[in-house]
C-alpha positions in Angstrom: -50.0 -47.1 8.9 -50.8 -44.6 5.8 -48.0 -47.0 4.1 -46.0 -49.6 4.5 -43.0 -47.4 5.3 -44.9 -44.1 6.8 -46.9 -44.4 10.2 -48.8 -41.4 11.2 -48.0 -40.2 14.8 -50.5 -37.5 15.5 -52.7 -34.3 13.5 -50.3 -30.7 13.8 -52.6 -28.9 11.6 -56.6 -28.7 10.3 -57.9 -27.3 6.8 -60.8 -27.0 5.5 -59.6 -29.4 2.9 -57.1 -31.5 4.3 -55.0 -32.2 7.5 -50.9 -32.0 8.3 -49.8 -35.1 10.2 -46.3 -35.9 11.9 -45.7 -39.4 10.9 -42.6 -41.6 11.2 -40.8 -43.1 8.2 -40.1 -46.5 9.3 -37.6 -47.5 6.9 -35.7 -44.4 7.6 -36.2 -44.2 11.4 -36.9 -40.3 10.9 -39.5 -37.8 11.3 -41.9 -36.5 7.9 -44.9 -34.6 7.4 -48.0 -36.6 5.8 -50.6 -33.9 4.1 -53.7 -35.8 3.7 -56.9 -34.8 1.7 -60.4 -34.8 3.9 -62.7 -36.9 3.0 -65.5 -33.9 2.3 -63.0 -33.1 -0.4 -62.8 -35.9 -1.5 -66.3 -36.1 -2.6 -66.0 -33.0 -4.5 -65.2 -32.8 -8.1 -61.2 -33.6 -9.2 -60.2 -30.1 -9.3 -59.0 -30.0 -5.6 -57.4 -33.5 -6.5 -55.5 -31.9 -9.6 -54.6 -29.3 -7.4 -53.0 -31.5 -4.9 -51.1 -33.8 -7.4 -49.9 -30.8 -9.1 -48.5 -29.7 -5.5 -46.7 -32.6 -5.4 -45.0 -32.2 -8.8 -44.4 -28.6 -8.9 -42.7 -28.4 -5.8 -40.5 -32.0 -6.3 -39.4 -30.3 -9.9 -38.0 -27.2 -8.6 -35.1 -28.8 -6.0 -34.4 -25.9 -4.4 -32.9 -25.8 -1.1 -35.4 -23.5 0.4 -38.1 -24.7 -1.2 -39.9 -27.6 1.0 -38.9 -31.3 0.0 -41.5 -34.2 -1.1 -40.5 -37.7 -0.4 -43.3 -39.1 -2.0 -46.5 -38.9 -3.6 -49.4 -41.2 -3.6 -52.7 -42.8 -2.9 -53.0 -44.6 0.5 -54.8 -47.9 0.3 -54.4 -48.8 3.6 -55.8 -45.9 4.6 -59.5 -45.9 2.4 -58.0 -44.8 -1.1 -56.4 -41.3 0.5 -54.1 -39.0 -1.5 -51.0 -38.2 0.5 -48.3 -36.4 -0.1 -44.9 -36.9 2.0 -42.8 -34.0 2.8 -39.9 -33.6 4.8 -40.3 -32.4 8.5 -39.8 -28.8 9.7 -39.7 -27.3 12.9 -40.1 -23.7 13.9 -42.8 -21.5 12.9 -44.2 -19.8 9.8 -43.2 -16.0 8.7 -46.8 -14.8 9.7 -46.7 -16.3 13.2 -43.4 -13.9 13.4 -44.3 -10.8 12.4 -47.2 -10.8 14.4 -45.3 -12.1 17.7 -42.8 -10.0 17.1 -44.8 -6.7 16.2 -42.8 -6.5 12.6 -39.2 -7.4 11.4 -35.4 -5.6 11.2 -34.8 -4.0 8.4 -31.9 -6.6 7.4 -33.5 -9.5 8.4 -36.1 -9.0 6.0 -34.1 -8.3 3.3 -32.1 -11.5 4.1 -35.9 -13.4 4.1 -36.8 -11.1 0.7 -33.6 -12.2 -1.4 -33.9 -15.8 -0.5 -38.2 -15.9 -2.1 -36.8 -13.8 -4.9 -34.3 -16.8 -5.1 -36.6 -19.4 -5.4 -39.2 -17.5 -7.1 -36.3 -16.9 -9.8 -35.5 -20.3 -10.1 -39.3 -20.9 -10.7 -40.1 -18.4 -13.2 -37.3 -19.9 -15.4 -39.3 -23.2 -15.3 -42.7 -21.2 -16.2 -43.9 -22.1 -12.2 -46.1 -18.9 -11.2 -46.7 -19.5 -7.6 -49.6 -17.2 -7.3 -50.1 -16.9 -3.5 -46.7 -15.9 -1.9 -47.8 -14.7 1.6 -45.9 -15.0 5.1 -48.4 -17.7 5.9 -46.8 -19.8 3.2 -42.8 -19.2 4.1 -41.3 -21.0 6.9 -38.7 -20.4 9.4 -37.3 -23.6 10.3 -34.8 -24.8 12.8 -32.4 -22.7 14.9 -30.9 -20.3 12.1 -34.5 -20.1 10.7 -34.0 -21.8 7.2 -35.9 -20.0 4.9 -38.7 -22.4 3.2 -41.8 -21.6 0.9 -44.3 -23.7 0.6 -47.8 -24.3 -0.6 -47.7 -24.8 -4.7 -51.2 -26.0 -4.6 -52.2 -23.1 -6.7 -49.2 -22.8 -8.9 -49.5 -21.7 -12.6 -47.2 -24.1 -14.4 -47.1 -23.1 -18.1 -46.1 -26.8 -19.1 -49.5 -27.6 -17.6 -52.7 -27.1 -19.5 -54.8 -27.7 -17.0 -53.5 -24.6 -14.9 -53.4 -21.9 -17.7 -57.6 -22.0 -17.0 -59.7 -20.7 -14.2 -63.9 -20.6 -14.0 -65.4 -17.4 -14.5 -65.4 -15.5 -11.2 -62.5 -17.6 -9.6 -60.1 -15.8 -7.6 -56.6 -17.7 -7.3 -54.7 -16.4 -4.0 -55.4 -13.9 -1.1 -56.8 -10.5 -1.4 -54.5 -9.1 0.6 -51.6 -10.2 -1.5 -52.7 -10.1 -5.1 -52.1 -7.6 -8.2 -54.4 -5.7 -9.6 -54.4 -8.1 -12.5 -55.3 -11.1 -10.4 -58.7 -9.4 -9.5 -59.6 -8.6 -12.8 -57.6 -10.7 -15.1 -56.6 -14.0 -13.6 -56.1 -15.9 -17.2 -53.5 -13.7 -18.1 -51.0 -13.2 -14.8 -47.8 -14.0 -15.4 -44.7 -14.1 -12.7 -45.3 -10.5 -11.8 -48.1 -11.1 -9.5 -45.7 -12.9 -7.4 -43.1 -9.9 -7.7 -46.2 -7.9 -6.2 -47.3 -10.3 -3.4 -43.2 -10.3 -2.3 -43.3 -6.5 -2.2 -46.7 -6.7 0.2 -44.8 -9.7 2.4 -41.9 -7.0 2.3 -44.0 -4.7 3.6 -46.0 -6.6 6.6 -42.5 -7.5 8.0 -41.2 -4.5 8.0 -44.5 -2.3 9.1 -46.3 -5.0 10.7 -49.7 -4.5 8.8 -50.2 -5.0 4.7 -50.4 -1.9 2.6 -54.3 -2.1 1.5 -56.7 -3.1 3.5 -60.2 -3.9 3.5 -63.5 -5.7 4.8 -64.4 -7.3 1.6 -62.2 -8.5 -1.6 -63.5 -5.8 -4.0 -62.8 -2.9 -1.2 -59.4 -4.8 -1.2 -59.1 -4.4 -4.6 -60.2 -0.8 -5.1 -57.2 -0.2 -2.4 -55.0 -2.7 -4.5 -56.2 -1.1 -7.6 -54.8 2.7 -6.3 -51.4 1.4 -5.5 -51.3 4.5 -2.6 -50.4 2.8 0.7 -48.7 4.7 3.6 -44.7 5.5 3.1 -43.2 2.9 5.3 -40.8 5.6 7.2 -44.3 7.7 8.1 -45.2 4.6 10.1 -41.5 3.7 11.1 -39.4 6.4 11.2 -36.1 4.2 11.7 -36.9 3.3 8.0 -34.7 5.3 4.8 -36.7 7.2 2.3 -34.9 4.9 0.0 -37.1 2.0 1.2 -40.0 4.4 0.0 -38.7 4.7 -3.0 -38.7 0.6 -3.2 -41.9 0.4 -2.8 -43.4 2.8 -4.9 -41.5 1.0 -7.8 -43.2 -2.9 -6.0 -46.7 -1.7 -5.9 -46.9 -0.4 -9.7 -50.7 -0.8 -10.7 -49.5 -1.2 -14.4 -47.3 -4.5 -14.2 -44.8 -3.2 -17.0 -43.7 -0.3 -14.7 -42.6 -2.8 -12.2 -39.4 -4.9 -11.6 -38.6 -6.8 -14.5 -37.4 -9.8 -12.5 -37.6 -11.5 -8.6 -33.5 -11.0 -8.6 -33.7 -7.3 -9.8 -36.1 -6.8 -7.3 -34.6 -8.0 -3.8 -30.9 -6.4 -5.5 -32.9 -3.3 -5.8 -33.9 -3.7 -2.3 -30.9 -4.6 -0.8 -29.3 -1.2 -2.5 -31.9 0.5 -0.5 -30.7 -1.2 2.4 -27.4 0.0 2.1 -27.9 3.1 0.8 -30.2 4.1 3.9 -27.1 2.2 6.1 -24.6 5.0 4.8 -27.1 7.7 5.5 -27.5 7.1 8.7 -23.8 6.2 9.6 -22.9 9.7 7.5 -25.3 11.3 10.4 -24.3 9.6 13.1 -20.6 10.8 12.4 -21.9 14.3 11.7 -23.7 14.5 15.3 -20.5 12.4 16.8 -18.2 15.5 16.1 -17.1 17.4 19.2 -18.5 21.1 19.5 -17.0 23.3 22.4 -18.8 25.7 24.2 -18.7 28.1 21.8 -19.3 26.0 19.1 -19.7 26.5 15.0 -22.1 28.6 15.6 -20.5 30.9 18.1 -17.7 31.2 15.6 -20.3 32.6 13.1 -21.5 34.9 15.5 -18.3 36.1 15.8 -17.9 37.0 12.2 -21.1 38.7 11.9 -19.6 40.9 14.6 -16.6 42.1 13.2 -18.5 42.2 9.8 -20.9 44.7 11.1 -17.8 46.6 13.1 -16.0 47.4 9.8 -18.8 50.6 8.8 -17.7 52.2 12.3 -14.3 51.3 11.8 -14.3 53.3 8.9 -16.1 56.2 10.0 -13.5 56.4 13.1 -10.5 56.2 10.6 -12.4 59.2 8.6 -12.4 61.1 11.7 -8.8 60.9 12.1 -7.5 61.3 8.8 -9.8 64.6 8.9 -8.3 65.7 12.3 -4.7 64.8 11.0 -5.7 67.0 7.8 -7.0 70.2 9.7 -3.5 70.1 11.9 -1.6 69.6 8.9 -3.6 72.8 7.1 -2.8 75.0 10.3 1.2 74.2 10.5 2.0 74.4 6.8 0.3 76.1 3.9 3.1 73.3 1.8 1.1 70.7 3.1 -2.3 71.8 1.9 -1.8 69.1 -1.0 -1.3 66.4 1.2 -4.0 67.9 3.3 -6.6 67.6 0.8 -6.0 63.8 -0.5 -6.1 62.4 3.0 -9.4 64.1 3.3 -10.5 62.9 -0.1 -9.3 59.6 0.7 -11.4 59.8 3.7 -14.5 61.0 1.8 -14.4 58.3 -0.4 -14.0 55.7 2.8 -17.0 58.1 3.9 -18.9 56.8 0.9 -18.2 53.4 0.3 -19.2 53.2 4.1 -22.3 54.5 2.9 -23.2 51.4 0.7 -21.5 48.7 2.6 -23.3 49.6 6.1 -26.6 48.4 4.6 -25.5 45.6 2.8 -23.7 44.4 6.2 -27.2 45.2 8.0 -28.9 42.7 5.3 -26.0 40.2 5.8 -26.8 40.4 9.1 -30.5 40.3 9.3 -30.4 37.2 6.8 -27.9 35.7 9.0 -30.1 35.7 12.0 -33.0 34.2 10.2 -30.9 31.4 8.9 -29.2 30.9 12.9 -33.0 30.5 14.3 -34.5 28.0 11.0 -31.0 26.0 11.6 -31.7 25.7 15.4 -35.5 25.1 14.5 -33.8 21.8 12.2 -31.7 21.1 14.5 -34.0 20.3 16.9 -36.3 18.9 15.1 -33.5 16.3 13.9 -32.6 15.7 17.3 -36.6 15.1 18.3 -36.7 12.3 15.4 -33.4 11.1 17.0 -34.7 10.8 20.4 -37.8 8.9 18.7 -35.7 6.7 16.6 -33.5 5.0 19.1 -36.3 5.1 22.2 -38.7 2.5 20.3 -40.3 2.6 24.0 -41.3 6.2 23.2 -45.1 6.8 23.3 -44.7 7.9 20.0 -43.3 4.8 18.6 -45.3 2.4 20.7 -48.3 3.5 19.7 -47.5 3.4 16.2 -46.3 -0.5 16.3 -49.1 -1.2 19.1 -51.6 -0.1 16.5 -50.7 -2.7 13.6 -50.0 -5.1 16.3 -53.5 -5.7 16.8 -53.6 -7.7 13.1 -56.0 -5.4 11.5 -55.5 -6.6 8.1 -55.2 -10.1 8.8 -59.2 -9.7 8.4 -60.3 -12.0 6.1 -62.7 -12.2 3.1 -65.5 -14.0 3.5 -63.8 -17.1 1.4 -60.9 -18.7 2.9 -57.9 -18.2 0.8 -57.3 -20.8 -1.7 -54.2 -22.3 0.3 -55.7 -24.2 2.6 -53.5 -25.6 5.3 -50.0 -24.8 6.6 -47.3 -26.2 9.5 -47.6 -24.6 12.5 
């Protein structure tokens, strides 16, 4: 018994600081998650306990739905003087264990998973809670319509909090992978903007399947971090809109006052993309749905062009019979010399203005068939992307998700990542 109300059951999870434990409320005849401190830790000075209380009421302050519940806090004394923290029991699997089953996310599921951290997030910048290590290891998808939960507030900033405004010289608070710019460099002074940066980099793994910068080491991560250049997201999926691009250039801002002023102007912003990439693509599947006979639009061009280029010769031939009709007309009748004359001045001026539009038809013409081959070359260029688009099973496109499959930048640093322990 770790009280006199919560029996442990069995061990779900292993940290290098603690332990996750299905346990049984007795009182309650329901299942809850015990998070226990190890007892190495425990040897160590009280920062990692200050940590863990703070866990406890950070996370019980915020009551958010989607933000994982704590039934209780304590110190065990049945169980040798351990801290405990009771949460409430969730079942399913975290974001991370997702993304890398599934090679990456839809583009509307992870907008649906994006709004509801920015919702939380909100709600916890307005109580001055930084959580300073968002990461798909520490969001959860639980039960059968995958509830949205974050977790983890062990290394939360909480401005009410003295203790947490203050880090040791050298101390780096999160995962490389996932921090600003600022967090490297400047970790007294972050504000809720790092977490506005480590959503964008979640944003990205689910929808690429790999993080933006990468590295072997934590400073190679940060010069990468440091750039802000990462690889447009519709270079590596090409399903993706160039509006999404655009999304993410604004996220990954090295300067943090060029960024997203807020977590809800941020997932609004990226759910406009969303849409905005929808209508696109709906706009161009109408366009190719239209029926084209044989002949087509471009036949009936062709056509044109033709009788453009026929009207010089059609001239000429009139020209020819006006001057026939005036030599017949000077041979019968010397009265008719007059009219004679204008038909074959008429003619002459056809003759001339003949003269000028025959080139300017030949340009038309020649400019006409440039612009019917670069349309066909766009045309089937746009149809190749198609083809690519909806055959994910393409070489192409399976060798594109098959390489971030592989988990590349789940590499760690050296360290382990301040979070230490998650449900699984």
């Amino acid at each position: 018994m770790l009280t006199h109300n919560v029996k442990l059951v069995r061990r779900v999870a292993q940290g290098g600081m603690g332990s996750i434990w299905l346990a049984r409320h007795m009182g309650l005849d329901v299942p809850v998650a015990a998070k226990l401190i190890s007892g190495s830790t425990l040897c160590k000075p009280s920062a990692a306990l200050e940590r863990f209380a703070r866990e406890a009421r950070v996370t019980a302050r915020l009551h958010h739905p989607n933000v994982i519940q704590i039934l209780d806090y304590g110190i065990s004394a049945r169980a040798g003087g351990v801290p405990y923290i009771i949460m409430e029991y969730l079942e399913g699997e975290e974001l991370e264990h997702a993304i890398s089953t599934r090679g990456r996310l839809p583009l509307d599921e992870t907008v649906s998973i994006v709004q509801t951290i920015a919702d939380v997030l909100e709600r916890a910048h307005q109580q001055g809670i930084v959580h300073r290590d968002i990461k798909p290891g520490n969001v959860f998808l639980h039960g059968p319509d995958k509830v949205v939960k974050v977790l983890d507030f062990g290394v939360a900033r909480d401005e009410k909090d003295l203790s947490t405004r203050t880090t040791q010289a050298g101390e780096i608070v999160g995962t490389p992978f996932f921090m600003s710019p600022e967090q490297f460099v400047k970790p007294k002074e972050v504000d809720h903007r790092c977490d506005l940066w480590a959503l964008g980099v979640l944003a990205y793994e689910a929808l690429v399947g790999r993080v933006p910068f990468e590295g072997m080491t934590p400073t190679a991560v940060y010069l990468a971090v440091r750039s802000g250049q990462h690889a447009r997201p519709s270079q590596l999926v090409p399903e993706l809109p160039p509006a999404i691009d655009a999304w993410f250039r604004a996220v990954f801002q090295p300067d943090p006052a060029r960024r997203f002023a807020s977590a809800k102007a941020m997932a609004d912003a990226l759910a406009r993309a969303a849409r905005a990439g929808r209508s696109a693509g709906a706009a161009n599947e109408r366009e190719s749905a239209e029926p084209r006979g044989a002949s087509g639009p471009r036949r009936s061009r062709i056509v044109e062009l033709v009788r453009k280029r026929s009207r010089p010769a059609a001239i000429v031939v009139s020209v020819c019979a006006l001057a026939f009709a005036g030599a017949f007309l000077g041979g019968s009748s010397a009265s008719s010399a007059p009219a004679a004359r204008a038909l074959v001045g008429s003619g002459a001026a056809l003759v001339r203005s003949s003269v000028h539009v025959t080139p300017l038809s030949m340009r038309v013409a020649r400019q006409h068939r440039e612009g019917e081959g670069e349309a066909a070359n766009a045309v089937n260029a746009t149809d190749a992307a198609g083809e690519m688009a909806e055959e994910p099973s393409t070489p192409r496109a399976s060798t594109t998700r098959s390489e971030h499959r592989v988990r590349p930048t789940r590499r760690r640093p050296p360290h382990e990542p301040t979070s230490f322990f998650f449900f699984r």
